[in-house]
C-alpha positions in Angstrom: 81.1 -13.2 77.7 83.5 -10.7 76.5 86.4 -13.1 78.1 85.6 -15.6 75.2 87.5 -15.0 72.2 85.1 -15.5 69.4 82.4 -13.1 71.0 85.2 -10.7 71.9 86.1 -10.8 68.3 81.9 -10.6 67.3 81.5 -8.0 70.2 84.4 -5.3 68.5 83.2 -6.2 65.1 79.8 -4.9 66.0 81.0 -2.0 67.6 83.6 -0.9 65.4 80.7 -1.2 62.4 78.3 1.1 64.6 81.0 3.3 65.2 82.0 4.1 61.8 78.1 4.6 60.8 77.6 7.4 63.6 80.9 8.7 62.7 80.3 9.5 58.7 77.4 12.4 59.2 79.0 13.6 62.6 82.7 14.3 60.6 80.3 15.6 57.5 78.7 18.3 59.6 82.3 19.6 61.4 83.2 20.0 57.6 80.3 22.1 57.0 80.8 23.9 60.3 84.8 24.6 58.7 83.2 25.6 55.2 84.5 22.5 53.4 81.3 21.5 52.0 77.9 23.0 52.1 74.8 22.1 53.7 73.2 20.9 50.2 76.3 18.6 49.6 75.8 17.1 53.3 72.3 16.7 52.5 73.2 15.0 49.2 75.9 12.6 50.7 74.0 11.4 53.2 70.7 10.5 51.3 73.0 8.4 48.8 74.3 7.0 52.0 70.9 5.6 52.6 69.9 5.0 49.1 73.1 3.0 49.4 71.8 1.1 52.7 68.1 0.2 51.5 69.2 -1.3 48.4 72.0 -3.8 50.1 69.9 -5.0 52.9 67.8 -7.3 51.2 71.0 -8.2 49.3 72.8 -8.6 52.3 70.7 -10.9 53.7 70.0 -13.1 50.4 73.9 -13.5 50.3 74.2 -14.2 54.0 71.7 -17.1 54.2 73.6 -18.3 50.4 77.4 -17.3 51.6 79.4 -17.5 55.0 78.1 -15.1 57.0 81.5 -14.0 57.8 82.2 -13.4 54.0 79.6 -11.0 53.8 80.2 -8.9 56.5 84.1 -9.2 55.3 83.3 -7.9 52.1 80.8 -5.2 53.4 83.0 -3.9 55.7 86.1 -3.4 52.8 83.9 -1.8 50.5 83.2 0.7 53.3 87.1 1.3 54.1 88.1 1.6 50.7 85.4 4.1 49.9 86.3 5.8 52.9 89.8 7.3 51.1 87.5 8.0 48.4 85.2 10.4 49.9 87.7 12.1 51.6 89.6 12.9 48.5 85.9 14.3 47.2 86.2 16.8 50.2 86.0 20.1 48.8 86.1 18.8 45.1 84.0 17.4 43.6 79.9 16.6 45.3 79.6 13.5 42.8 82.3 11.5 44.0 81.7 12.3 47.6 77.9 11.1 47.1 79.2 7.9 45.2 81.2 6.7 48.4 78.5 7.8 50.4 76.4 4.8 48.6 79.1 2.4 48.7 79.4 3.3 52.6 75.9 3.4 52.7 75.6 -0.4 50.8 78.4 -1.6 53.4 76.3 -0.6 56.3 73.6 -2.5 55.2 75.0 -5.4 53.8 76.4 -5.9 56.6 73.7 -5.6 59.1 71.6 -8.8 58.4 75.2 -10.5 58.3 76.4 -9.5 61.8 72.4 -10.8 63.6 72.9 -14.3 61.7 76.5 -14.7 62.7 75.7 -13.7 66.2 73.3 -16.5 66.4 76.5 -18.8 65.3 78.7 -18.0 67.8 76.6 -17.6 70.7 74.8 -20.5 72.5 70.5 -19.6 72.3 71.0 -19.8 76.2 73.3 -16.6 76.8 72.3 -14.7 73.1 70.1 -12.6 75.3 73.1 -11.4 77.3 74.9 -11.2 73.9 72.6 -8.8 72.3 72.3 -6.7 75.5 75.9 -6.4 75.2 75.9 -5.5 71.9 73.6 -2.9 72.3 75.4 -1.4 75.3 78.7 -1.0 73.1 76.3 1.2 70.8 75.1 3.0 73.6 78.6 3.8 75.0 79.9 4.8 71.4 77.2 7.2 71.1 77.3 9.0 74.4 81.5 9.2 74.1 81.6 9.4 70.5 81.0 13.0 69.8 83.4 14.1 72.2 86.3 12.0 71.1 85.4 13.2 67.5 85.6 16.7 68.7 88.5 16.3 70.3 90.4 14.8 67.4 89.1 16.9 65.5 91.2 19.8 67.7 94.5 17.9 66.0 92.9 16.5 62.6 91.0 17.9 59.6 88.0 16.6 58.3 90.3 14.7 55.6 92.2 12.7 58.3 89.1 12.2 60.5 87.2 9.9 57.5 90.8 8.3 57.1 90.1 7.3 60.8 86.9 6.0 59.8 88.2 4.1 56.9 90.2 2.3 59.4 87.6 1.6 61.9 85.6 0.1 58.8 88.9 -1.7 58.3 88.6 -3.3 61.5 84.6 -4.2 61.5 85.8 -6.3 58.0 88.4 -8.0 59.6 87.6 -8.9 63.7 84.6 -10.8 63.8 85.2 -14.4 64.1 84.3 -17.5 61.8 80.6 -18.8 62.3 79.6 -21.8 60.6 80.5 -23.2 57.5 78.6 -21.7 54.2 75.9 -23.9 52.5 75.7 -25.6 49.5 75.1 -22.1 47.9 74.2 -24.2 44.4 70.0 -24.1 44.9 70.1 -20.6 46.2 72.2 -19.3 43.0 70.0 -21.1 40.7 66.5 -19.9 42.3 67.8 -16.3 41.7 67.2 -13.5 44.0 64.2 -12.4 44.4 62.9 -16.1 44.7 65.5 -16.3 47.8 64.1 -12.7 49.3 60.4 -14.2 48.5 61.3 -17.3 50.7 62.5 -14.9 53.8 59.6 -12.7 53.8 57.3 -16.4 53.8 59.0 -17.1 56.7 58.6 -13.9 58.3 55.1 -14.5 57.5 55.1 -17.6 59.4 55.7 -16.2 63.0 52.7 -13.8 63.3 54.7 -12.0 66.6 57.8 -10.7 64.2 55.1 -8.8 61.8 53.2 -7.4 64.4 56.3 -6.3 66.6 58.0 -4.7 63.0 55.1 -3.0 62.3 54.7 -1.3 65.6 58.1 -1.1 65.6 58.0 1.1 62.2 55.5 3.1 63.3 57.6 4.2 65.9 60.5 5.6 64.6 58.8 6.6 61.6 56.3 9.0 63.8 57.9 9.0 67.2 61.8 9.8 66.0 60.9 11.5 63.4 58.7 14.1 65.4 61.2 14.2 68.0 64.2 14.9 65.8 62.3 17.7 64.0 60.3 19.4 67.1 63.2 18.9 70.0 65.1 21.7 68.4 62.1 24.0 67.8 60.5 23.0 71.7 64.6 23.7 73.1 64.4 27.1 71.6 60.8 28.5 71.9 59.7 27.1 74.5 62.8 27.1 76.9 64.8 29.6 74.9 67.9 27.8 74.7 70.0 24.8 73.3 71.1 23.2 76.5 67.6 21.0 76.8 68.4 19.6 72.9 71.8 18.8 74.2 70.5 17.5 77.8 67.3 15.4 76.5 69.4 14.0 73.1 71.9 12.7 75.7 69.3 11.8 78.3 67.9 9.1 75.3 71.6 7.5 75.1 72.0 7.3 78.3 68.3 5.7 79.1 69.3 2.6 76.4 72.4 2.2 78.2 70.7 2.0 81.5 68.3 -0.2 79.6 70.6 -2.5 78.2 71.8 -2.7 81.7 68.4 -3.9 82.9 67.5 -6.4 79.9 71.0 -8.4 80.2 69.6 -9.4 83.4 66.1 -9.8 83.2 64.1 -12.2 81.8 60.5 -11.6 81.5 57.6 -13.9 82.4 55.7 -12.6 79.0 58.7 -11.3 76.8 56.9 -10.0 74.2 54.1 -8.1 76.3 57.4 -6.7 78.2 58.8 -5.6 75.3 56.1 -4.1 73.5 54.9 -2.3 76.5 59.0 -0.9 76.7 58.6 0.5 72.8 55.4 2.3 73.7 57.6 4.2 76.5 58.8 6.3 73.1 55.5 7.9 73.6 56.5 9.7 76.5 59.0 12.1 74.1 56.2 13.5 71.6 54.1 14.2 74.6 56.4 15.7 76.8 56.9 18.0 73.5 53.2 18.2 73.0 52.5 19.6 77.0 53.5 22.9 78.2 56.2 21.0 81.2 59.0 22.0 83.0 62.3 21.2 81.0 63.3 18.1 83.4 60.1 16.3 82.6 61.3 16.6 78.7 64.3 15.1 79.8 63.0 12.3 82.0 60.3 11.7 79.0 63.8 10.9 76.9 65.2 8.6 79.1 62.2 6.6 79.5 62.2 6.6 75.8 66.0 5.2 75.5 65.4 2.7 78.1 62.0 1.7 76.2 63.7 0.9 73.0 66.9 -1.2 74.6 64.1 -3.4 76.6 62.5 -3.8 73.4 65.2 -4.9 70.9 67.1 -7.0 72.7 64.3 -9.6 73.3 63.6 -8.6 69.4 67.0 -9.4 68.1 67.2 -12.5 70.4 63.7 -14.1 69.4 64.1 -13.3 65.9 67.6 -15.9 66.4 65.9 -18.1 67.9 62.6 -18.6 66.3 63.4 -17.6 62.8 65.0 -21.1 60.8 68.9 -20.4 60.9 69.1 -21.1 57.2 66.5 -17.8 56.0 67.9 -15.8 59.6 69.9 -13.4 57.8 66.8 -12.3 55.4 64.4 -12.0 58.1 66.8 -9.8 59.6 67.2 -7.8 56.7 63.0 -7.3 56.3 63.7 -6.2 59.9 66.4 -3.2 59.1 64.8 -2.4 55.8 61.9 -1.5 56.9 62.4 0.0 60.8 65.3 1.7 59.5 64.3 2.6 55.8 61.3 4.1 56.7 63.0 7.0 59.1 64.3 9.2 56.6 60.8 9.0 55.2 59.0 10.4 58.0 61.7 13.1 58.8 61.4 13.9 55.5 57.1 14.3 55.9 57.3 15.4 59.5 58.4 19.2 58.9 56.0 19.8 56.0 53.5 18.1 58.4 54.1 21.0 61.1 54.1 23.5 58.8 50.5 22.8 57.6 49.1 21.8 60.5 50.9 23.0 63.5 53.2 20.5 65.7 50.1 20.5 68.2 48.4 17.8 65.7 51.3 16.5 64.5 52.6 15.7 67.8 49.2 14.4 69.0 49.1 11.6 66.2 52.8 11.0 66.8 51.9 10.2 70.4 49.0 8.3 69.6 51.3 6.3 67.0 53.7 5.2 69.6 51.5 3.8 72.3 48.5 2.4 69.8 50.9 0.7 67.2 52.6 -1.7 70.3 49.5 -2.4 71.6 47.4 -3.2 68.9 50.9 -5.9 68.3 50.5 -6.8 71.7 47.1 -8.2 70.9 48.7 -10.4 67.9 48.7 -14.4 68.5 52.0 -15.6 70.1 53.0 -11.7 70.3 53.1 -12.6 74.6 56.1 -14.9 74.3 57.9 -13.9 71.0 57.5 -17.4 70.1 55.2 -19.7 67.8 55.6 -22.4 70.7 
């Protein structure tokens, strides 16, 4: 697919746009490790960033299904470049403007997410969107595993400054690659009903397919229990337990590389029961809080993590694609948006509960009902009417 021009085009887009959101707290945290800001203004920055994110997803995906898809991610994806310069210049300076282009970084990222699953479901045929996602997620999967190193190794020539320039640029280019998809609506009726009457209309037709609210519920309660536990407890386990750093570095690289293999897998295979398949892949996330929870050898930790990342890859692709094809194209784009608003919005709230958790109960308990989470919450969705198939059909 990536010899076509417009998914070439949609493909860099994508990946350029995931790129520069990894990149932003990665180049923050070199700049603490250089003394150029502290810890508290890192902290700061990147909570506006995801103030900044939850507040333009919905938005994103009302102006999506109103506007060219193509607009909105153009116009997400400048407002992240130009406030790129911005922050850089508050490097050092001043914390309030560094945490008001974190927001309108944060608002690009999300603005711009809804955008990029509705225009994917322009460009690409239904027949090969499956492969199309798969790929998607496989660029992600490659940026994450190289990215840190490249970043480190610019950063051996470049200061923090020139590094968010970089990623200014890289913004620059998710605005500008992805191709035309179809032609924007009659945007008259939408403008008229207002907002919140177009959001209302998205989350009835979420409500319509009773598969997409049982798979983002279980979906929710595994990042919000499962990651969060993990990203809390994996340092603590790494240096308690094994008494040093290398299994965080090993098991967090283990997860990348189990999504890419993952993604590998799901651009080729095409399950009997989809949705059973994929639910039964998300509940592999389980394996990571447990492998923290039991007293095991290092390598089962690790293998637990890449069970995990191959889990998650073999669950969103069949996600993403059924969402485009089930959902009505015209209200795509704010499904999609319930979709990263919640999954995704939800996180920082159970990293933030997660640590206060463990210090009042022990990470014994915590990671127990972490556990439990992850392999309950897809089940009980796998029990959900047309949850088998994806598909109201």
């Amino acid at each position: 697919m990536l010899r076509e021009g417009s998914f070439l085009r949609l493909w860099a887009g994508t990946t350029a746009s995931g790129l520069a959101t990894w990149a932003m707290p990665f180049i923050l945290g070199l700049a603490v490790l250089h003394d150029a800001i502290t810890p508290t203004t890192l902290g700061l920055v990147l909570a506006t960033r995801t103030a900044g994110f939850l507040v333009a997803v919905p938005i994103g995906g009302v102006l999506a299904d109103r506007y060219s898809r193509r607009a909105v991610v153009l116009w997400a994806g400048l407002a992240a470049a130009l406030a790129s310069p911005v922050l850089a210049a508050g490097v050092g300076r001043s914390m309030a403007v560094m945490a008001a282009a974190g927001m309108v970084i944060g608002a690009g990222q999300g603005a711009c997410r809804p955008a990029f699953q509705a225009l994917t479901a322009e460009v690409v045929d239904p027949e090969r969107r499956q492969q199309a996602n798969a790929a998607m997620t496989l660029a992600v999967r490659i940026t994450t595993l190289g990215g840190p190193g490249l970043t480190a190794l610019l950063a051996t020539a470049l200061d923090v400054t020139a590094l968010l320039l970089g990623m200014g640029l890289v913004w620059l280019c998710a605005a500008l690659l992805p191709p035309r998809g179809k032609p924007a609506p009659d945007a008259s009726d939408g403008a008229a009903a207002g907002f919140f009457e177009e959001f209302a209309e998205g989350i009835r037709e979420a409500r319509r397919h009773p598969w997409f609210l049982a798979g983002l519920g279980a979906l929710t309660a595994v990042i919000a229990t499962g990651y969060s536990a993990t990203g809390v407890v994996l340092p603590m386990v790494s240096r308690d337990r094994y008494g040093t750093e290398a299994v965080l570095a090993i098991a967090t690289t283990a997860y990348t590389a189990g999504g890419l293999l993952g993604a590998l897998v799901i651009a080729r295979w095409r399950p009997r029961s989809q949705g059973w398949a994929a639910l039964a892949a998300l509940s592999c996330y389980g394996f990571a809080p447990l492998s923290l929870w039991l007293p095991v050898p290092a390598a089962l930790v690790v293998a637990a993590y890449v069970a995990a990342g191959v889990g998650v890859s073999l669950f969103n692709v069949p996600w993403f694609t059924a969402t485009q094809r089930e959902v009505e194209p015209r209200l795509l784009a704010r499904v999609s948006s319930l979709d990263f608003m919640l999954s995704y919005g939800l996180a920082p709230v159970g990293l933030a509960l997660i640590a206060p958790a463990i210090d009042a109960f022990g990470p014994g308990p915590v990671l127990t009902v972490c556990t439990a989470a992850c392999f309950l919450a897809p089940a009980a969705a796998a029990l959900t009417p047309t949850a088998r198939h994806f598909s109201r059909r």
